[in-house]
N, CA, C and O atoms as a GROMACS GRO file, in nm:
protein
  332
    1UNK      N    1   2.735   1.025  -1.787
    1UNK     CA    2   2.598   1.069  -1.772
    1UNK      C    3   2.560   1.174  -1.876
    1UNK      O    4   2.448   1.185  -1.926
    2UNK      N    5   2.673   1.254  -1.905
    2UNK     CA    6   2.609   1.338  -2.011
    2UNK      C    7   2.592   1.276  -2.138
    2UNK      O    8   2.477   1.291  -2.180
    3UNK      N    9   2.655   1.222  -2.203
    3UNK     CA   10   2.633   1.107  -2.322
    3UNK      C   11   2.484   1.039  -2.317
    3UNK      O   12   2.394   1.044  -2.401
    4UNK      N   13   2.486   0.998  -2.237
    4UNK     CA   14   2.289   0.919  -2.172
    4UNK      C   15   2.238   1.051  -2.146
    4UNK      O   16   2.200   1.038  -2.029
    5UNK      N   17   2.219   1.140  -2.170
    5UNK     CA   18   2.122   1.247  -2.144
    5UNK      C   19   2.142   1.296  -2.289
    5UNK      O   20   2.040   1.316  -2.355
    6UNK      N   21   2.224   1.310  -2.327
    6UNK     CA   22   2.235   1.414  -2.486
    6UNK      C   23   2.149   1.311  -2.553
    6UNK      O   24   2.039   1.347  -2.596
    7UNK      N   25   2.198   1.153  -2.569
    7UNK     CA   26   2.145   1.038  -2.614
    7UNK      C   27   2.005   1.036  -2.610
    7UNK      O   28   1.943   0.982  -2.702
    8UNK      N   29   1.942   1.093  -2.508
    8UNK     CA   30   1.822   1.047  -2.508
    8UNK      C   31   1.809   0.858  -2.404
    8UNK      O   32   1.737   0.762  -2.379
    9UNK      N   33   1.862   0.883  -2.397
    9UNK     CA   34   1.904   0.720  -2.294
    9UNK      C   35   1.805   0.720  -2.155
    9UNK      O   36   1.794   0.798  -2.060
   10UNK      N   37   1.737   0.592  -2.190
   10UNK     CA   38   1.636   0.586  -2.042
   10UNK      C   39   1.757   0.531  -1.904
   10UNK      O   40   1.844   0.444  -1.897
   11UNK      N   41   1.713   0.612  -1.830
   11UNK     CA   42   1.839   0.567  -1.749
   11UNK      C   43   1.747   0.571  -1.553
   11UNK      O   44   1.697   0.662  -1.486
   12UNK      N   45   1.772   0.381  -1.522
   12UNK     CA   46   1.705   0.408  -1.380
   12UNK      C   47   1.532   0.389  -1.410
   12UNK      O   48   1.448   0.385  -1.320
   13UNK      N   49   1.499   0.376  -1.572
   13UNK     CA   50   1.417   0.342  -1.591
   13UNK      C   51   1.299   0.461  -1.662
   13UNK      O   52   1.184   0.430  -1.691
   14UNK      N   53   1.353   0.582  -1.677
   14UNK     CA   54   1.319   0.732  -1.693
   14UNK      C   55   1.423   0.816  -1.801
   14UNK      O   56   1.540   0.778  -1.798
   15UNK      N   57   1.402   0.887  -1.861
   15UNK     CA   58   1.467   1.010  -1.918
   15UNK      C   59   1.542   1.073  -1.829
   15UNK      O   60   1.489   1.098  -1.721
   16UNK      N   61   1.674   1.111  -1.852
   16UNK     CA   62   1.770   1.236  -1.792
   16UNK      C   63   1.726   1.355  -1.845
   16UNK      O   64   1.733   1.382  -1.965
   17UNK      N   65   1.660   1.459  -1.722
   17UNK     CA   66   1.596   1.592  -1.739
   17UNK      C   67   1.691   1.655  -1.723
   17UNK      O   68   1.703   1.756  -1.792
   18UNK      N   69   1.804   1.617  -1.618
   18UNK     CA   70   1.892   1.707  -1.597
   18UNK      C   71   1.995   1.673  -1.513
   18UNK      O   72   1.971   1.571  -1.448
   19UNK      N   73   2.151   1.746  -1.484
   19UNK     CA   74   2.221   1.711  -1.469
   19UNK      C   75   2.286   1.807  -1.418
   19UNK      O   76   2.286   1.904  -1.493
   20UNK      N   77   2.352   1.825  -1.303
   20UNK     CA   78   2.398   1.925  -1.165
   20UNK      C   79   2.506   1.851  -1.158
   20UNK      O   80   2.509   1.730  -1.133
   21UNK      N   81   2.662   1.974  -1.196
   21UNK     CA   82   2.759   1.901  -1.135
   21UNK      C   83   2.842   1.995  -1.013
   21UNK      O   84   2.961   2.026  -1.020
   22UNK      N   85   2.778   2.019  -0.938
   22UNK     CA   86   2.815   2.135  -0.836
   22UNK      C   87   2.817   2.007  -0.710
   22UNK      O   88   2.718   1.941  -0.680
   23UNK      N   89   2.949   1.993  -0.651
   23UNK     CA   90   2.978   1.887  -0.576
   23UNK      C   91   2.944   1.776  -0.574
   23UNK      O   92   2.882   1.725  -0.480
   24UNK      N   93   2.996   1.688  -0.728
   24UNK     CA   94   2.978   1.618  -0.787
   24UNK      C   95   2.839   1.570  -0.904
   24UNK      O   96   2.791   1.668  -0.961
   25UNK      N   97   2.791   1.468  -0.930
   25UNK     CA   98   2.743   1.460  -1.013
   25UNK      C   99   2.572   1.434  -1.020
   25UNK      O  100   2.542   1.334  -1.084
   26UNK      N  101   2.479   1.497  -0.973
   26UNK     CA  102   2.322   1.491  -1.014
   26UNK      C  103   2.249   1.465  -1.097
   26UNK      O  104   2.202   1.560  -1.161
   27UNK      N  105   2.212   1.342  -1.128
   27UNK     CA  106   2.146   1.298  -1.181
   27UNK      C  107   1.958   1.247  -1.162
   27UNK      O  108   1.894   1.160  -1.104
   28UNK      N  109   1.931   1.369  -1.256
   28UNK     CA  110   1.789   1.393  -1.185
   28UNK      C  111   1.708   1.302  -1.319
   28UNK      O  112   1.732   1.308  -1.440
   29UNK      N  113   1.617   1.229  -1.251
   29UNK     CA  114   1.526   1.144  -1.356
   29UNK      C  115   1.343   1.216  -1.406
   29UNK      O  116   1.294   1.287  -1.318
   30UNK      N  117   1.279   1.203  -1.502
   30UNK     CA  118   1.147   1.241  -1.578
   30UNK      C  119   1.076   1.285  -1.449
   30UNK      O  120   1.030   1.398  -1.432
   31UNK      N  121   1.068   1.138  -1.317
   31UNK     CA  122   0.949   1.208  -1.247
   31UNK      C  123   1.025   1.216  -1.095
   31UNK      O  124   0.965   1.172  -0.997
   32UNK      N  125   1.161   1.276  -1.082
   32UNK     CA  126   1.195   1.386  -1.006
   32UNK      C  127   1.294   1.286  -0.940
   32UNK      O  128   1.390   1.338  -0.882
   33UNK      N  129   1.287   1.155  -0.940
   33UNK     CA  130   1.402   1.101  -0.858
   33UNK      C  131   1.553   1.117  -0.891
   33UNK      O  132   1.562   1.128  -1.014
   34UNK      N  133   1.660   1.122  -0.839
   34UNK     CA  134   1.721   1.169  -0.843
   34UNK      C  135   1.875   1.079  -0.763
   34UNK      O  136   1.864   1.021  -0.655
   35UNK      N  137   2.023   1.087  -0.852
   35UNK     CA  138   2.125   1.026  -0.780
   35UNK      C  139   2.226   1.125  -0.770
   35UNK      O  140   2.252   1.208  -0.857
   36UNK      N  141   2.284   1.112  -0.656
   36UNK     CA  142   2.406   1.207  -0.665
   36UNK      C  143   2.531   1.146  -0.650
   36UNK      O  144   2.512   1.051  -0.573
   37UNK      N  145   2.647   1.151  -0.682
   37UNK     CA  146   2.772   1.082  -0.705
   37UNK      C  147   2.873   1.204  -0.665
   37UNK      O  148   2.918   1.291  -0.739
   38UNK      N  149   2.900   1.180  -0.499
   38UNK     CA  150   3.006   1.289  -0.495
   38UNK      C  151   3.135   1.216  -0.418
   38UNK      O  152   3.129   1.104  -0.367
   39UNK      N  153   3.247   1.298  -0.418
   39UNK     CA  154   3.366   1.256  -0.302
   39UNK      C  155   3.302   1.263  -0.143
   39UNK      O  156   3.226   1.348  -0.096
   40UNK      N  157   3.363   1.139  -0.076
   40UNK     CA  158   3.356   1.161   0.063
   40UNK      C  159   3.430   1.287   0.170
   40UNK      O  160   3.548   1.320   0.162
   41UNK      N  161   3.354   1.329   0.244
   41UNK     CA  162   3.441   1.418   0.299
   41UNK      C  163   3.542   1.399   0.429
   41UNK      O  164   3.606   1.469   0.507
   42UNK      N  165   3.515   1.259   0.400
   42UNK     CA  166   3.590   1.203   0.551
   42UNK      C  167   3.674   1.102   0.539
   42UNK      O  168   3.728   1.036   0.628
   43UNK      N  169   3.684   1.091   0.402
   43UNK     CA  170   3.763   0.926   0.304
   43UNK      C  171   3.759   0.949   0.238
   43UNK      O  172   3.676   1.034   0.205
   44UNK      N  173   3.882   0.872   0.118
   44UNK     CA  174   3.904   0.871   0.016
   44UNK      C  175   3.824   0.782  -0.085
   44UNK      O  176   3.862   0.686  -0.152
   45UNK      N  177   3.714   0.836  -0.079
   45UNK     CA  178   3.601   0.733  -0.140
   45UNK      C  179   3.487   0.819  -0.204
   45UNK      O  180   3.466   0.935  -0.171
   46UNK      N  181   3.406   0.738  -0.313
   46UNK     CA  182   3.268   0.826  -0.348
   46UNK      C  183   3.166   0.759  -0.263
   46UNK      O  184   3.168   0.647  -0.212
   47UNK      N  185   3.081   0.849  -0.260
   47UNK     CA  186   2.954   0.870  -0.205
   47UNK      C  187   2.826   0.873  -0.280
   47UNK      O  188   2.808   0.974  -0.348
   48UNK      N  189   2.731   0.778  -0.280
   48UNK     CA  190   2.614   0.827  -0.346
   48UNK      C  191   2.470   0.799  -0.283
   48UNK      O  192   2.439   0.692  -0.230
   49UNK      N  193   2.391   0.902  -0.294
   49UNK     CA  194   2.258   0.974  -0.258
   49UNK      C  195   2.191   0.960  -0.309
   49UNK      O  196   2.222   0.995  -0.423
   50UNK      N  197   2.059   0.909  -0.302
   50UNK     CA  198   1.969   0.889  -0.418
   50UNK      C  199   1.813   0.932  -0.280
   50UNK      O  200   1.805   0.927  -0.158
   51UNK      N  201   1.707   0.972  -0.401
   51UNK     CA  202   1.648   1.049  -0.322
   51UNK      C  203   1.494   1.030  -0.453
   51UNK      O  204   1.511   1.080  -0.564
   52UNK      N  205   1.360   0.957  -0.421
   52UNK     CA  206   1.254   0.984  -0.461
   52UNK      C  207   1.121   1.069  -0.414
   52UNK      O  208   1.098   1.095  -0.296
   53UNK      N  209   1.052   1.102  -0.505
   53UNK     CA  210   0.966   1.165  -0.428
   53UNK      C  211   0.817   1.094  -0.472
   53UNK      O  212   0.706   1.146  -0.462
   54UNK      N  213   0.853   0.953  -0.525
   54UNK     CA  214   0.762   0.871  -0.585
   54UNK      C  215   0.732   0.763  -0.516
   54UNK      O  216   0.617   0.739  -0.478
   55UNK      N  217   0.851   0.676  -0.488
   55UNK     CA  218   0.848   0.530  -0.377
   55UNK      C  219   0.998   0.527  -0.368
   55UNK      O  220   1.083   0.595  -0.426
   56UNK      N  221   1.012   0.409  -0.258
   56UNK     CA  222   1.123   0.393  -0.205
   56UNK      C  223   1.163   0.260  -0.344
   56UNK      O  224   1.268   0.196  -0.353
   57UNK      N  225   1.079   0.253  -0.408
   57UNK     CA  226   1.116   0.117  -0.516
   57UNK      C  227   1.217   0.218  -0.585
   57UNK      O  228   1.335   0.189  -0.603
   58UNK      N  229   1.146   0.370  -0.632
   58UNK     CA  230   1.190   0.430  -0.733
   58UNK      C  231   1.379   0.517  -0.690
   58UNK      O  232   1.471   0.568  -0.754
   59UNK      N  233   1.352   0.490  -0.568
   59UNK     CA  234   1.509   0.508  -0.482
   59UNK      C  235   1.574   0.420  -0.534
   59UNK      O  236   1.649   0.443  -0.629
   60UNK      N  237   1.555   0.292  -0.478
   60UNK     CA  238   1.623   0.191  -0.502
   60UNK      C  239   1.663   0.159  -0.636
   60UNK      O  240   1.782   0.131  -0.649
   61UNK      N  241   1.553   0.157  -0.792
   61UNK     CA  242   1.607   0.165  -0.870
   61UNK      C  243   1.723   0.295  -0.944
   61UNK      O  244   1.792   0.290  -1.046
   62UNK      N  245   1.708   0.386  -0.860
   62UNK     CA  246   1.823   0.460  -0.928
   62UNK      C  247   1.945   0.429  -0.841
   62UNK      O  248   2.046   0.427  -0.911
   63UNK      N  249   1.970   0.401  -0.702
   63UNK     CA  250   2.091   0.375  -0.701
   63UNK      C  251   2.096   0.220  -0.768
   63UNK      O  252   2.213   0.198  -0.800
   64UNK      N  253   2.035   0.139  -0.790
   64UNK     CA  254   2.099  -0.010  -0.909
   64UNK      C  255   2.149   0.062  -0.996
   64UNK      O  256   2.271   0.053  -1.008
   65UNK      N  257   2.088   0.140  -1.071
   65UNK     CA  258   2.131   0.241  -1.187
   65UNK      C  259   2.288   0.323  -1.163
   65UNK      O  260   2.387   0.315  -1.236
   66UNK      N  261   2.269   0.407  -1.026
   66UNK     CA  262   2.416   0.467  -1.035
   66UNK      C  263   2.536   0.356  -1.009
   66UNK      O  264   2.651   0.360  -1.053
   67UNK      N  265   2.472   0.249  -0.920
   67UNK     CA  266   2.546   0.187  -0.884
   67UNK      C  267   2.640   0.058  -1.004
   67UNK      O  268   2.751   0.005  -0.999
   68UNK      N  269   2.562   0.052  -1.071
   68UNK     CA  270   2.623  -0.005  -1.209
   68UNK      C  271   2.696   0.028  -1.281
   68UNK      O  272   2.779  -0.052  -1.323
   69UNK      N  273   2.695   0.174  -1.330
   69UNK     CA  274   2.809   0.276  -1.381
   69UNK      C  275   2.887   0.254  -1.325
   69UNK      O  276   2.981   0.205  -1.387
   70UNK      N  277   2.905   0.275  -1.152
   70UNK     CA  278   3.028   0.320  -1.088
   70UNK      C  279   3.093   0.162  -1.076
   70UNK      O  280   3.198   0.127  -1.023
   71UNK      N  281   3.029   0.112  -1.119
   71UNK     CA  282   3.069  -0.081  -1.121
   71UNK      C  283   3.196  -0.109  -1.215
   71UNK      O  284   3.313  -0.135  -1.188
   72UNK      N  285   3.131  -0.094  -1.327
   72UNK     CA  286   3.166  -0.101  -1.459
   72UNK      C  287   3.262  -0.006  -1.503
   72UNK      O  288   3.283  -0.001  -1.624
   73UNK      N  289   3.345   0.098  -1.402
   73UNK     CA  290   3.400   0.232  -1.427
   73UNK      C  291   3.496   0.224  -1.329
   73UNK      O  292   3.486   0.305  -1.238
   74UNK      N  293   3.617   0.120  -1.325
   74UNK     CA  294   3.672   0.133  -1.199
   74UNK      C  295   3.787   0.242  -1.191
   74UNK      O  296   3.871   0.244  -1.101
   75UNK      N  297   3.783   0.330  -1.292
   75UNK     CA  298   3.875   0.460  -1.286
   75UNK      C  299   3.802   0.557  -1.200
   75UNK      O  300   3.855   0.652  -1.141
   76UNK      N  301   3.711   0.534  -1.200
   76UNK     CA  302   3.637   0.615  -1.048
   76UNK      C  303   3.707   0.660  -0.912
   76UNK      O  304   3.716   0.771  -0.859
   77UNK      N  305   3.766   0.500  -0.865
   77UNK     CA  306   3.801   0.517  -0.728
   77UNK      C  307   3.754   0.401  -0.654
   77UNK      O  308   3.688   0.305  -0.692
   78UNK      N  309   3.801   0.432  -0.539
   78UNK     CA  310   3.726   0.313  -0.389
   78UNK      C  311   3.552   0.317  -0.439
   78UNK      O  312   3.511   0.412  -0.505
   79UNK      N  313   3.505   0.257  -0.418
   79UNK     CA  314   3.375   0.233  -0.411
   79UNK      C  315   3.314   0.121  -0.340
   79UNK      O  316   3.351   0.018  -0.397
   80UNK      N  317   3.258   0.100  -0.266
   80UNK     CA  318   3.194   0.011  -0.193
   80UNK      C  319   3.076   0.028  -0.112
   80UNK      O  320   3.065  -0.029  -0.004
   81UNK      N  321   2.973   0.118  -0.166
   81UNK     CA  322   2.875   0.141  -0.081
   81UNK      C  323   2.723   0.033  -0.151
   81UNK      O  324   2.709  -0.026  -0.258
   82UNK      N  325   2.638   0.046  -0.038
   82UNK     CA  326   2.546  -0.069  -0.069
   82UNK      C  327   2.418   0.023  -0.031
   82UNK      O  328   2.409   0.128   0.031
   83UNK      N  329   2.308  -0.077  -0.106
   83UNK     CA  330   2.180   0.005  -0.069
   83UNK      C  331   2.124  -0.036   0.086
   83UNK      O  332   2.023   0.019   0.132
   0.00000   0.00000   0.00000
C-alpha cells in the first residue's frame, strides 16, 4: 500500500490520501472511504473493515480492492473473509 500511495496509484477507484498503520493497515481513499487490514483477535487470521461515508457501492468497492491484494499476496496468512 505504500508503493500505491507514493505512486500516485488509483486504488478502489480513488487516490491514497493516507495510510494508518496503528493495528494494522488503513487505507483511507480521496473521498473518505476507507479499508483496514488487521490480525484477528480471536484466530489466527486477518481481518478486514471497510467503511464509506459515500454509498454502500463505495464499501463494497474497497473491500474488492483490499480483497485482491490480500488474494494475490498469500504470504499474508489465513484469509478467507467475504463481503
Amino acid at each position: 500500500f505504500q508503493a500505491m500511495k507514493r505512486d500516485g496509484m488509483v486504488f478502489a477507484g480513488q487516490k491514497i490520501v493516507d495510510l494508518v498503520t496503528v493495528n494494522g493497515v488503513r487505507v483511507v481513499a480521496d473521498d473518505g472511504t476507507w479499508g483496514l487490514v488487521r490480525a484477528s483477535s480471536n484466530k489466527p487470521e486477518l481481518v478486514v473493515v471497510v467503511e464509506s461515508p459515500v454509498s454502500s457501492q463505495r464499501r463494497r468497492e474497497m473491500f474488492e480492492a483490499v480483497d485482491a491484494v490480500l488474494r494475490r499476496s498469500p504470504e499474508v496468512g489465513a484469509y478467507n473473509q467475504t463481503f
